[in-house]
C-alpha positions, 0 to 999 in steps of 0.5 A, spaced: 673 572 831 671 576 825 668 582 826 665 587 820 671 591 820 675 585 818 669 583 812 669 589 807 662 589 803 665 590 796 671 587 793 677 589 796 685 585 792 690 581 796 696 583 792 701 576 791 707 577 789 712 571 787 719 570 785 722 563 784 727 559 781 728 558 774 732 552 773 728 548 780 731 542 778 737 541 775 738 534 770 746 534 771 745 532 777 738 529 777 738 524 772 730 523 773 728 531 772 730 529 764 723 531 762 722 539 766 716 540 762 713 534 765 717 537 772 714 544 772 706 541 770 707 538 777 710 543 780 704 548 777 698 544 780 702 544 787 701 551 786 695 551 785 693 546 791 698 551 795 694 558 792 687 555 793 689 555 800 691 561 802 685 564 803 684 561 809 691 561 811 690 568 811 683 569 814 681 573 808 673 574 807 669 572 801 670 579 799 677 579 799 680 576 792 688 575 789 692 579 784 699 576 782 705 579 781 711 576 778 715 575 772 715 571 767 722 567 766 722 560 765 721 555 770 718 558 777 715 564 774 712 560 769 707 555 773 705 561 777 703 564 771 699 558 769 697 557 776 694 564 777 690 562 769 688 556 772 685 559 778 683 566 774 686 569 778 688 576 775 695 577 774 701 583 773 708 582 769 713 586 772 719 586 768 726 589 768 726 591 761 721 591 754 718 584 754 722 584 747 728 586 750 727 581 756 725 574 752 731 576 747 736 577 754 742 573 755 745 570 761 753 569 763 752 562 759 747 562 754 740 566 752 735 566 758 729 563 754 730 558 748 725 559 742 720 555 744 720 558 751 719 565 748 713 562 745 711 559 751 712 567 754 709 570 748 703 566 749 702 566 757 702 574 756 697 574 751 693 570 756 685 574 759 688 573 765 694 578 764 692 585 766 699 588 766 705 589 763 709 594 767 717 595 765 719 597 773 727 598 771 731 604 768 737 600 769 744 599 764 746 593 769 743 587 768 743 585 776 740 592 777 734 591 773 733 584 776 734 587 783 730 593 781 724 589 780 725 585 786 724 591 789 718 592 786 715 586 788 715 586 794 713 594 795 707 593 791 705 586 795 701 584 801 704 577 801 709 573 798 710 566 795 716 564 794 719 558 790 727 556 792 730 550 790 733 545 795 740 548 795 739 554 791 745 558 792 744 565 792 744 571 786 744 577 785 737 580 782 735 572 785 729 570 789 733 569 795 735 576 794 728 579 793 726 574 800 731 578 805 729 584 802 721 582 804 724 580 811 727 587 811 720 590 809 716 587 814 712 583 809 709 575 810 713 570 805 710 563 805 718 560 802 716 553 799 722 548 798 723 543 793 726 537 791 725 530 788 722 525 791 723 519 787 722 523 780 715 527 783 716 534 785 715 535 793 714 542 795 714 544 803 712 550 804 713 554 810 711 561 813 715 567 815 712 573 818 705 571 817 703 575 824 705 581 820 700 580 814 696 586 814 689 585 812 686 590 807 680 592 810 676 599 807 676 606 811 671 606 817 668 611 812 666 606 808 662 601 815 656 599 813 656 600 805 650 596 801 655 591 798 655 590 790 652 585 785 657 584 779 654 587 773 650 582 769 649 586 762 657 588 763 660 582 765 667 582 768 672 579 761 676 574 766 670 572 769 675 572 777 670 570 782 664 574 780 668 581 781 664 587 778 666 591 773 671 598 775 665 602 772 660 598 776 664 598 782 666 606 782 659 608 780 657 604 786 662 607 791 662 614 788 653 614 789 654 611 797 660 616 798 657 623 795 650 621 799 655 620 806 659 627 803 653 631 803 650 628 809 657 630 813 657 637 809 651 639 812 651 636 819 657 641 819 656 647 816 650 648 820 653 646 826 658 651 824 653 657 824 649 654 830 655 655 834 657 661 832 650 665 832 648 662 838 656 665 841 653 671 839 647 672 842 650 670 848 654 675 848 648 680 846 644 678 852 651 680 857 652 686 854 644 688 855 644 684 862 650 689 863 645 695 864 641 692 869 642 693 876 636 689 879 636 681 880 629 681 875 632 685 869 639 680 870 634 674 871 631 675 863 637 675 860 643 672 864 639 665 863 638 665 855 645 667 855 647 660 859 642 656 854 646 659 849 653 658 851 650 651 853 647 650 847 654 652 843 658 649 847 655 641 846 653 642 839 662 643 839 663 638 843 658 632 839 661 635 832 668 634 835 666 627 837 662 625 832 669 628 827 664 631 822 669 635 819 672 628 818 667 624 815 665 629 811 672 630 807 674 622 806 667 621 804 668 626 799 675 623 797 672 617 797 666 620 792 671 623 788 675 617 786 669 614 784 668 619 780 675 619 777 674 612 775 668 613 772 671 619 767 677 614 765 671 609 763 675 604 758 681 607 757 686 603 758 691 606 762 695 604 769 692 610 774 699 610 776 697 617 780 694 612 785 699 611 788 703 617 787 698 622 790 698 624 798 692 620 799 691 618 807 694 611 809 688 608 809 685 609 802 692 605 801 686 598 799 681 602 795 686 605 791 689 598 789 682 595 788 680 600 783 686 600 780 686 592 780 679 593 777 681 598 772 686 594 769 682 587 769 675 591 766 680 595 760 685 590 758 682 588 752 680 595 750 680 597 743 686 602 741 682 603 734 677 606 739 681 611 742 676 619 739 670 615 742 673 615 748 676 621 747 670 625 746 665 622 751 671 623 756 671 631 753 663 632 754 662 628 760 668 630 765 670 636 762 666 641 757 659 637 758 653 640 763 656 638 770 662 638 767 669 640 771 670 646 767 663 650 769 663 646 776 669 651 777 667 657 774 661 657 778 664 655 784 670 659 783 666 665 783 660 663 787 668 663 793 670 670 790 663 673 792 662 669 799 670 672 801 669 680 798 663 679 802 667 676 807 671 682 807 667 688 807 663 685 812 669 684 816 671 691 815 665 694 817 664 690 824 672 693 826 672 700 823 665 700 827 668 698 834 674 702 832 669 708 831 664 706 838 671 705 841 673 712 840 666 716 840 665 713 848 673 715 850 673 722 846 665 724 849 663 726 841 656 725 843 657 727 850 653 722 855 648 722 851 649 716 846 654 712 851 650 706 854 650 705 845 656 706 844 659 701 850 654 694 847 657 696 840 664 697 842 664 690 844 659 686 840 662 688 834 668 685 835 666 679 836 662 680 830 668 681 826 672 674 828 664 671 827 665 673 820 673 671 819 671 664 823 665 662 819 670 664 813 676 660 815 671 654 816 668 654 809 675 655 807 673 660 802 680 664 802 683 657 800 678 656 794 678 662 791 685 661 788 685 654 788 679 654 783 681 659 778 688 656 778 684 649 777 680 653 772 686 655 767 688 648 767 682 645 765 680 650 759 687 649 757 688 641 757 681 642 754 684 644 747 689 640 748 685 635 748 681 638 742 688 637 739 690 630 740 692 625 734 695 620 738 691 615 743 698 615 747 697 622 747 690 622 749 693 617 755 697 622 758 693 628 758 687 624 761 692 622 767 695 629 768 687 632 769 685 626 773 692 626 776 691 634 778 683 633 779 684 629 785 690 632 787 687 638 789 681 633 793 687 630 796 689 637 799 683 640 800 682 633 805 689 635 809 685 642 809 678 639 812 680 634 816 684 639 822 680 645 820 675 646 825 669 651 827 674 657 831 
C-alpha cells in the first residue's frame, strides 16, 4: 500500500548502476555467436524489456525516474548504453581513466577496443542522452583503476543491474568483483545470466537483496509540495519522461521551501520572545506577591502569575512537538539549495559539493535529483558562452541588489548591533543585581529603600539570562563572525572573478563560493536544529 510518503510530488532519480561482461559470448566455443553485433542487438532489447520493467519491480511512483551509470567497454556496457538512448534515459560514464586513454587501453593480449569499436564508443558518448563524463580513478595500476570505478558505481547507485556470462570466471576490476562489493554494501542487484539458446541470447534474470532497496523519498519537510509542470518554454534537451528543467525545478523548490522557512522563522521567534517574556512577568508578580501578607492582595498577583507560567510553559511544550526550530532550518537548507542551483544556471559543471558538504541524510535524494537535472539541463551548453555566464552569475548572486555580498554585510552588522546591544544590556542587568544585592546587605540606604532593592535583587537576575537567552536562540554570537568571515570571502572571490580568463577557471571559482555558501547553511542548520529556547 503506497502512502504520500512514498509518492514524491516533484521528480526525485533512481540511480542505476550497471556492470557487465565485455565478451558475454565467446565464438571459439560457440560457433553460433559468429555474428556478436547481431548477438549484442538482441541482448540490447532484452534490456530494454528488462529496464521498462524495473519500475514495477521496484514499486516506483510516476515521479521517480532512472539515471544510468556504467562504463563504456565493448560488449555489456554497450547494449546498457543504447538500451538507456532507446528508453531516454539520462546516462553518466564513469571511467578508470581519459576517455582517450581509456578507448586507446590494452589488455594482456590485445587492445580493449578495435577501430571500429572506438568509434562505436566515440559516437555512444556523444549521444543527448549522456550527461557525464567522470574519470573515478587516479590509479598507476590498471586493475586498481577497474576496481576503483567499480567501487564508484556501487556508492553512487540506489540498484544495480548486472549482466554475467553463464561461466564467467571472476577478475579483478570485473563484474563479478563489483557484485560482491555490493553484496557487501547492502545494495539490491538484479544478476542477470546469459547464455545461448539455439543461437538467441537467453537472459534470466534474478534478484539480490531487493528487500534492501531503499526508495527515495523527499524530507518530510517537503510533505504536500505543489508538484511541478515541465517548462514548457524551456523544454528539458533529452526530452526524459517529461522532467523539468534544473532552473524550473530549483526555483519551484526554493519558492515552497523560502515561504515554509519564513513561516517556521516566525513561528519560533515569536514564541521565543512570548515564552521568555511571559517567564518574566511571571516572576514580577511573585516578587509583588511576596509583599503582601492577606489572601486578597496574593489572589491578584498569584493567579497571573499561574496564567503566565501556564501560558509559557505549553507554547514550549507545542514549539518542542511541533520541531519549529527544525522545520525552520531544513526549510531554509532546502531554500538555499534551490537558490544555489539558480545561481549556477546553465554552467555546465558537476556540483560535486553535493555530495561533499555534511548535508543531513535525508536530503541524500534531493541532493541527486538536482544533481542529475543540473547535468542533464547544462550538458549541452555552450563553452563559447562562458563571460555571459559569468557576468549574470557575478550581478545576480554576488555583487547585484540582493546579492550575497550586500545580504552579509547588512546582515553582518545588523548581528554586531543586536549582540553590543545584547551585551550592554546583559552588563547593566547583573552590575544592577550585583548593586541591589550589596545595597540591601550593607543598608547604604537604611530600610527605607529595601522593599525596592529585595524585587531588584531578584528580578534583574532573570533579566540578565532573559537576555543571553534570547541572544543564544537568534544565534547572534555565531552570525556575527560567521557573516564577516563570509564577507571577506565573497568580496575577495568577487575580483577574482573579475579577473577570470578561462571558463575552467570561472568553473572552479563558482564551485568554490557555492561550495562554501551552502557550507555555512549546512552548520548554521547543525546549529538550528538542537538549539532551543533556554
Amino acid at each position: 500500500m503506497s502512502t504520500d510518503h512514498d509518492n514524491p510530488s516533484i521528480p526525485l532519480v533512481v540511480q542505476l548502476g550497471f556492470a557487465g561482461s565485455r565478451n558475454l559470448f565467446d565464438s571459439a566455443v560457440d560457433p553460433e555467436s559468429a555474428n556478436p553485433g547481431h548477438l549484442e542487438e538482441q541482448v540490447c532489447q532484452s534490456l530494454i524489456a528488462i529496464i521498462s520493467g524495473l519500475g514495477s519491480e521496484l514499486k516506483l511512483s510516476s515521479q521517480h525516474f532512472f539515471c544510468g551509470i556504467s562504463q563504456i567497454a565493448i560488449g555489456s556496457d554497450t547494449a546498457f548504453t543504447r538500451a538507456c538512448q532507446h528508453l531516454k534515459i539520462p546516462q553518466r560514464i564513469f571511467l578508470p581513466q581519459h576517455l582517450d586513454e581509456y578507448l586507446n587501453a590494452t589488455g594482456r593480449q590485445s587492445p580493449d577496443f578495435s577501430p571500429p569499436q572506438k568509434q562505436a564508443a566515440r559516437d555512444l558518448v556523444a549521444s543527448p542522452h549522456i550527461i557525464q563524463q567522470r574519470v573515478v580513478s587516479d590509479s598507476a595500476e590498471r586493475y586498481l583503476r577497474f576496481s576503483d570505478t567499480n567501487s564508484e558505481i556501487v556508492r553512487v547507485s540506489d540498484v544495480l543491474l548486472c549482466l554475467v556470462g553463464e561461466d564467467q570466471s571472476a577478475q579483478s576490476g570485473g563484474t563479478l568483483e563489483l557484485i560482491e562489493i555490493a553484496k557487501k554494501r547492502g545494495k539490491p542487484i538484479l544478476l542477470v545470466t546469459v547464455h545461448l539458446h539455439n543461437g538467441t541470447p537467453v537472459l534470466t534474470p534474478q534478484w539480490l537483496n531487493l528487500h534492501l532497496f531503499q526508495l527515495p523519498v523527499l524530507p518530510r519537510q517537503l510533505h504536500g509540495m505543489p508538484s511541478i509542470q515541465p517548462d514548457s518554454d524551456q523544454p528539458n534537451p533529452l526530452g526524459i519522461h517529461n522532467l523539468p528543467t534544473a532552473q524550473g525545478f530549483a526555483e519551484h523548490l526554493k519558492m515552497h521551501s523560502s515561504r515554509m522557512a519564513k513561516a517556521h522563522k516566525g513561528l519560533f521567534k515569536t514564541a521565543a520572545l512570548i515564552i521568555i517574556s511571559t517567564h518574566i512577568l511571571a516572576t514580577v508578580c511573585a516578587v509583588i506577591a511576596v509583599q503582601f501578607r492577606e489572601m486578597h492582595g496574593l489572589f491578584w498577583f498569584l493567579v497571573p502569575e499561574l496564567v503566565l507560567l501556564a501560558l509559557g510553559f505549553t507554547i514550549h511544550r507545542r514549539l518542542h512537538r511541533r520541531e519549529a526550530s527544525q522545520l525552520w532550518a531544513m526549510s531554509r537548507l532546502i531554500a538555499e539549495l534551490g537558490r544555489s542551483q539558480v545561481a549556477v544556471g546553465q554552467q555546465y559543471l558537476y556540483l560535486e559539493y553535493l555530495f561533499q558538504l555534511p548535508f543531513p541524510a535525508s536530503l541524500r535524494p534531493l541532493l541527486r535529483t538536482l544533481s542529475v537535472l543540473h547535468l542533464a539541463s547544462t550538458a549541452g551548453a555552450s563553452v563559447t558562452e562562458w563571460e555571459v555566464n559569468r557576468d549574470r552569475y557575478i550581478q545576480q548572486r554576488l555583487a547585484g541588489n540582493n546579492g550575497q555580498i550586500e545580504f552579509y554585510a547588512r546582515e553582518s552588522a545588523r548581528s554586531f548591533k543586536l549582540l553590543r546591544k545584547a551585551h550592554a544590556a546583559f552588563n547593566v542587568f547583573s552590575l544592577g543585581a550585583f548593586a541591589a544585592a550589596f545595597c540591601k546587605l550593607t543598608h547604604i540606604f537604611g530600610h527605607h529603600f529595601s522593599s525596592i532593592l529585595g524585587p531588584l535583587a531578584i528580578l534583574l537576575p532573570v533579566l540578565a539570562v532573559a537576555v543571553l537567552s534570547l541572544a543564544a536562540a537568534f544565534d547572534l554570537e555565531a552570525r556575527k563572525h560567521t557573516f564577516n568571515d563570509m564577507l571577506v570571502f565573497l568580496r575577495s572571490q568577487h575580483k577574482l572573478l573579475n579577473e577570470a580568463s578561462t571558463a575552467r577557471e570561472f568553473g572552479r571559482l563558482v564551485l568554490e563560493i557555492e561550495s562554501r555558501l551552502l557550507g555555512e547553511t549546512v552548520n548554521w542548520y547543525s546549529r538550528r536544529s538542537f538549539t532551543g529556547i533556554t
